[in-house]
C-alpha positions in Angstrom: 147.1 -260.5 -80.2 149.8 -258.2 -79.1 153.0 -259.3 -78.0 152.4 -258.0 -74.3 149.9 -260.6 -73.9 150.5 -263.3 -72.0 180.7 -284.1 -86.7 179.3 -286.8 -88.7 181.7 -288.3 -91.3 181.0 -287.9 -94.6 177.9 -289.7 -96.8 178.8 -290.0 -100.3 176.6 -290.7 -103.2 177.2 -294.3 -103.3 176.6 -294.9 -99.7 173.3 -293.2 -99.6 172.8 -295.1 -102.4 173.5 -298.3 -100.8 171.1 -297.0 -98.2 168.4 -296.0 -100.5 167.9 -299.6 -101.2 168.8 -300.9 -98.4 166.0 -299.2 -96.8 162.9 -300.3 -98.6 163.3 -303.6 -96.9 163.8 -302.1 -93.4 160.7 -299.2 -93.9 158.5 -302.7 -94.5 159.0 -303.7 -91.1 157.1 -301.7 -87.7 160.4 -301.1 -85.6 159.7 -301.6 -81.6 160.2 -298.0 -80.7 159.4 -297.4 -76.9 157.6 -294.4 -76.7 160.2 -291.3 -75.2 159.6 -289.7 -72.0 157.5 -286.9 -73.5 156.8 -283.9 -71.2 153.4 -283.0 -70.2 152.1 -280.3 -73.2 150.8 -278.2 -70.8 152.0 -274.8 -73.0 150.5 -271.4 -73.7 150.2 -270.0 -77.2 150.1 -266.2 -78.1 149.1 -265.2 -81.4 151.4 -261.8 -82.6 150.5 -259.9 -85.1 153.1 -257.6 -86.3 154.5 -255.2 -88.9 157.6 -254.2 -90.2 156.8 -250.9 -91.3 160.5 -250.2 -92.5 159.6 -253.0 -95.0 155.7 -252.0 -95.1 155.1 -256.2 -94.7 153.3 -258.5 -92.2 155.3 -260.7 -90.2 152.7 -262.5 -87.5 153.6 -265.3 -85.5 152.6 -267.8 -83.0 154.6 -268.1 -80.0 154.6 -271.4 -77.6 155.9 -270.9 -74.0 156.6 -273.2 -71.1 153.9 -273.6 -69.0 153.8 -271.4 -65.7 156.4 -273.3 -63.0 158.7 -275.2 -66.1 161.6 -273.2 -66.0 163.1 -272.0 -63.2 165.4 -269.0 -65.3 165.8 -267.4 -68.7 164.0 -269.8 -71.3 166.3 -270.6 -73.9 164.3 -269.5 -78.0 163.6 -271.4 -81.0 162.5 -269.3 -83.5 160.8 -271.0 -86.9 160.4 -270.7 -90.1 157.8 -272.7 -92.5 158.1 -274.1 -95.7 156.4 -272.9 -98.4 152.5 -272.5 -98.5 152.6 -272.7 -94.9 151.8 -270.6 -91.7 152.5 -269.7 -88.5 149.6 -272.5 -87.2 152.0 -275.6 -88.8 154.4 -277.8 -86.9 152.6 -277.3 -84.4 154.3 -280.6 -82.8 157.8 -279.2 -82.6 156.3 -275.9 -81.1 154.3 -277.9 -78.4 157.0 -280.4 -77.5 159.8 -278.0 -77.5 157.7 -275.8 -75.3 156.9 -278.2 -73.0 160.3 -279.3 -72.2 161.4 -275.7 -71.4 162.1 -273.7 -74.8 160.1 -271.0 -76.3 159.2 -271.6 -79.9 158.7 -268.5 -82.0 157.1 -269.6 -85.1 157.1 -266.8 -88.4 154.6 -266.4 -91.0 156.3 -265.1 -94.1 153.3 -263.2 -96.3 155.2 -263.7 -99.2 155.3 -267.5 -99.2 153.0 -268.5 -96.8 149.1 -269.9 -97.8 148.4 -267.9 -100.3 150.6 -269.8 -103.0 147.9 -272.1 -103.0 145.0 -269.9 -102.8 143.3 -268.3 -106.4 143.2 -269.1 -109.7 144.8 -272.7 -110.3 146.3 -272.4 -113.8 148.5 -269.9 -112.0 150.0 -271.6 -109.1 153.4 -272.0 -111.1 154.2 -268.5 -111.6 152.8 -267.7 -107.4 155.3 -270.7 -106.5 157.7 -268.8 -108.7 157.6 -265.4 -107.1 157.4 -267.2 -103.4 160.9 -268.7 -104.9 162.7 -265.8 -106.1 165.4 -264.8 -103.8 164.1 -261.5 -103.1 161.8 -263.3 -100.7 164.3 -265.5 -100.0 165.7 -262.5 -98.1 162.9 -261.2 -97.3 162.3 -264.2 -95.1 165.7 -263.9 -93.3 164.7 -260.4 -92.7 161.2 -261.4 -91.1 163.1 -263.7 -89.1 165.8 -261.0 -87.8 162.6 -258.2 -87.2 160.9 -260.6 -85.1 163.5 -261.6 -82.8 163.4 -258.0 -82.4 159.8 -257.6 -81.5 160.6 -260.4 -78.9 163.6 -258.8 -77.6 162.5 -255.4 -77.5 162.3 -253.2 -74.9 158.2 -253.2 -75.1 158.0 -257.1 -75.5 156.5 -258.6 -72.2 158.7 -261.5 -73.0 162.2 -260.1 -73.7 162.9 -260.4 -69.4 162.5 -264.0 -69.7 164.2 -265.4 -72.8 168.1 -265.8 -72.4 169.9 -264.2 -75.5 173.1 -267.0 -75.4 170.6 -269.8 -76.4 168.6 -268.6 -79.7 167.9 -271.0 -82.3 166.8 -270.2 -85.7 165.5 -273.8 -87.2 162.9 -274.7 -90.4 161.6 -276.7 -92.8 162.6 -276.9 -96.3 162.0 -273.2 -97.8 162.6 -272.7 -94.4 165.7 -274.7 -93.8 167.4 -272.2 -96.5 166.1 -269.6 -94.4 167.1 -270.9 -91.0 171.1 -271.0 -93.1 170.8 -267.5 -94.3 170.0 -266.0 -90.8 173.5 -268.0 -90.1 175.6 -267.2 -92.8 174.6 -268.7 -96.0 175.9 -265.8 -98.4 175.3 -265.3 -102.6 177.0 -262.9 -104.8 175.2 -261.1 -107.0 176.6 -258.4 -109.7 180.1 -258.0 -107.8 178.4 -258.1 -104.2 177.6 -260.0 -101.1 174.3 -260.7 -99.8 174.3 -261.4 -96.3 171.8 -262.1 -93.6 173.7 -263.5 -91.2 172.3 -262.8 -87.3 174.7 -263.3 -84.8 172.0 -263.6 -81.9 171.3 -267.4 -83.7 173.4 -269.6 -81.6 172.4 -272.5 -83.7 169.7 -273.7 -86.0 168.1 -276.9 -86.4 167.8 -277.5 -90.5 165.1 -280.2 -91.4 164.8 -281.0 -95.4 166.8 -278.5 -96.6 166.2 -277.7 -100.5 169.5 -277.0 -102.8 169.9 -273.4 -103.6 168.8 -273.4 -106.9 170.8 -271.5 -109.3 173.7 -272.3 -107.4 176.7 -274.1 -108.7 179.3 -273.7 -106.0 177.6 -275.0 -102.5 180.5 -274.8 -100.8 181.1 -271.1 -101.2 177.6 -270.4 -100.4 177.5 -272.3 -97.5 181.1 -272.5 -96.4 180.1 -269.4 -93.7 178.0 -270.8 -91.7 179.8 -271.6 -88.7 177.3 -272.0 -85.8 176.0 -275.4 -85.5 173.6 -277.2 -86.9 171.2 -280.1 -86.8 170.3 -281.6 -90.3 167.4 -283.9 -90.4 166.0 -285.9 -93.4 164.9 -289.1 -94.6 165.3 -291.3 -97.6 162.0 -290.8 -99.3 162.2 -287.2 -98.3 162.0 -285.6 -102.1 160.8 -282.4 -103.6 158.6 -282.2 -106.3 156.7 -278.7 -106.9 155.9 -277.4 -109.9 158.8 -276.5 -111.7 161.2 -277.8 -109.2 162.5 -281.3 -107.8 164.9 -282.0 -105.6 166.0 -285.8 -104.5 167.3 -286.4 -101.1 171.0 -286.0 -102.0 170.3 -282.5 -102.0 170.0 -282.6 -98.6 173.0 -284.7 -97.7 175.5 -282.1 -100.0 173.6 -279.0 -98.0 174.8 -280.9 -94.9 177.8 -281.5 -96.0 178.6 -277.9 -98.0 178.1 -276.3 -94.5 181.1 -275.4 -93.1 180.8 -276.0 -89.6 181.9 -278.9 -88.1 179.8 -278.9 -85.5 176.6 -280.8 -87.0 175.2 -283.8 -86.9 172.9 -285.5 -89.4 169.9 -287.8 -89.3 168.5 -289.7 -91.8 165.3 -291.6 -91.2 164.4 -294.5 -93.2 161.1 -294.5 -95.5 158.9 -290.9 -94.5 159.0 -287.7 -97.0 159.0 -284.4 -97.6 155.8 -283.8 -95.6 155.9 -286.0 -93.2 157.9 -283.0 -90.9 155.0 -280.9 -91.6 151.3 -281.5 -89.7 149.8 -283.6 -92.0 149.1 -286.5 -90.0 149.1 -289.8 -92.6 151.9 -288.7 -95.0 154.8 -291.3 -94.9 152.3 -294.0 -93.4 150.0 -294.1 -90.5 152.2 -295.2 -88.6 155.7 -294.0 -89.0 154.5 -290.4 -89.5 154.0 -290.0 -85.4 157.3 -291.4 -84.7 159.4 -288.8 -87.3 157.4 -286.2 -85.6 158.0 -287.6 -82.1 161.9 -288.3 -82.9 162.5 -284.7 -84.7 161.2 -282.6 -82.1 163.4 -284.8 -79.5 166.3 -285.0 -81.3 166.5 -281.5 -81.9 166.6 -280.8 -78.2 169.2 -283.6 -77.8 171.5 -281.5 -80.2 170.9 -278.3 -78.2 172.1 -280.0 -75.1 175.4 -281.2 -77.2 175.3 -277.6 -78.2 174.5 -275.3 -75.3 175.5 -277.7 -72.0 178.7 -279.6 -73.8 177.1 -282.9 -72.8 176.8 -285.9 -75.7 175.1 -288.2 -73.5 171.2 -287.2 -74.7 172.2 -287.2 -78.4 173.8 -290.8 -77.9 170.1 -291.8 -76.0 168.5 -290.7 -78.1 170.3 -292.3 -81.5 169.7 -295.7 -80.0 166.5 -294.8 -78.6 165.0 -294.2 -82.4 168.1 -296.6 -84.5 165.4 -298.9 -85.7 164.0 -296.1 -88.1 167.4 -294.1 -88.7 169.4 -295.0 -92.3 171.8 -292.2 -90.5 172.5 -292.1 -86.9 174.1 -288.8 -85.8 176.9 -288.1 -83.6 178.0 -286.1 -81.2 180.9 -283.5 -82.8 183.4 -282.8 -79.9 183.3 -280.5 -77.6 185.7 -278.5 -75.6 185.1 -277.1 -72.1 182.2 -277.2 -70.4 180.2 -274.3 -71.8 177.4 -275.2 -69.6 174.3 -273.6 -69.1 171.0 -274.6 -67.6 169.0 -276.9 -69.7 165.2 -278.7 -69.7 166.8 -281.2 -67.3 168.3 -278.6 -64.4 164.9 -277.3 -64.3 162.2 -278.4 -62.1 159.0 -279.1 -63.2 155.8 -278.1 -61.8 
């Protein structure tokens, strides 16, 4: 379809340890979560199928919008990137829910590490998951990202009239947590030079299992540019094991804590795992795997209000709305001024 269509303190080692096994006792027990005030899902989805012919690559994508009535202005963006072996169809929970309450979610399909790492011969998967890896696609992602904020922007994009450019969010899972940091800031040097991504149209970016940058030694200079804030989610089963790689969760708490904003937060949630941010319905157990879902996509809309309207309050809800399934609750970093623009709440609803 074409596009004119429709400041948390810091967690060391020992105290996630101490959490780690605190938490197998508290994942056995079914915590008496009130369901949230979820909005109707009443959304419309456009498929996009673009190229980058500078690049001669694919970059489709699947965009959710508010339905018709939600907002009453300029519709603040989230634009997504997938981990790998995934598509633009996945998370399709986060794209619905963040829709629904009033942002537009963008979701990218990166060719180069999408689906097809798990598609062909078997005995080769390792070297596919290799080349999906290397960090010339690592870029290239970034790159996909940045061309399709274009595309949505652009002068000939139906769309562009009704998204407001001071609220764009760049946010993923895992391979596409990395890529949610490079779009703001993350930087590598390689034989004397610089690479750098960084778009300054990202306001913020929501970072949900985020991988180590492998190869790297120094996580601080790598990640020590990335000023705009962020959101980091996780949770203490949340570990990665492909072939040739693992990663426990403590990579995800030094990624949060290398960054060198100090305007994040972190949450932590106690049991799930790597997949359980992803569709897959049963991963984690039957019956936290709704309420991760349910909590991520909210909580990352409680961080945007903290980010774009200077107000703490929905982040504070919303920590002791979901504390009986957090090992890490996050909180508010402070804010200065009132920076306010309109949010889900100012809107009216249909």
């Amino acid at each position: 379809m074409r596009d004119d269509v429709f400041p948390r303190p810091g967690v060391s080692r020992r105290r996630f340890g101490a959490m780690l096994v605190g938490g197998v006792a508290a994942a056995a027990v079914t915590p008496a979560i009130r369901p949230a005030g979820a909005a109707s899902e009443d959304v419309r989805i456009a498929d996009l199928d673009w190229v980058d012919a500078g690049r001669d690559r694919r970059v489709p994508a699947r965009l959710y919008w508010p339905s018709p009535g939600a907002p009453a202005g300029p519709v603040p963006l989230i634009v997504f990137s997938h981990g790998l072996g995934q598509s633009r169809t996945g998370y399709s929970y986060l794209g619905r829910h963040w829709a629904a309450n009033g942002y537009a979610s963008l979701h990218v399909q990166h060719v180069g590490s999408d689906g097809t790492v798990w598609a062909g011969n078997p005995f080769e998967v390792l070297d596919r998951v290799n080349l999906a890896a290397d960090e010339r696609e690592a870029i290239a992602r970034a790159a996909d990202m940045s061309f399709a904020l274009d595309r949505i922007l652009g002068r000939d994009s139906t769309f562009a009239a009704f998204i407001d450019p001071a609220r764009i969010v760049a946010a993923g899972h895992s391979y596409g947590a990395n890529t949610t940091l490079i779009v703001g800031g993350a930087r590598v040097v390689r034989e004397g030079k610089t690479i750098d991504r960084r778009d300054m149209r990202f306001k913020a970016g929501i970072v949900i299992s985020a991988p180590p940058f492998y190869g790297e030694r120094d996580l601080h200079a790598v990640l020590a540019a990335v000023t705009m804030p962020t959101f980091h989610v996780t949770a203490t089963a949340d570990v990665i094991a492909l072939p040739g790689r693992r990663s426990p969760v403590q990579d995800r708490l030094d990624v949060y804590e290398a960054v060198g904003t100090s305007r994040k937060a972190l949450a932590v949630f106690q049991g799930g795992s790597h997949s359980i941010f992803t569709d897959r319905a049963l991963t984690g157990g039957v019956t936290l795997n709704p309420q991760v879902k349910q909590a991520t996509a909210e909580g990352a809309l409680a961080f945007l209000d903290l980010t774009f309207r200077g107000d703490p309050s929905p982040l504070a809800s919303w920590s002791e709305t979901w504390r009986p399934l957090l090992a890490v609750a996050p909180t508010a970093y402070p804010v200065t001024g009132s920076g306010r623009h309109p949010s889900r709440r100012d809107r009216p609803r249909s």
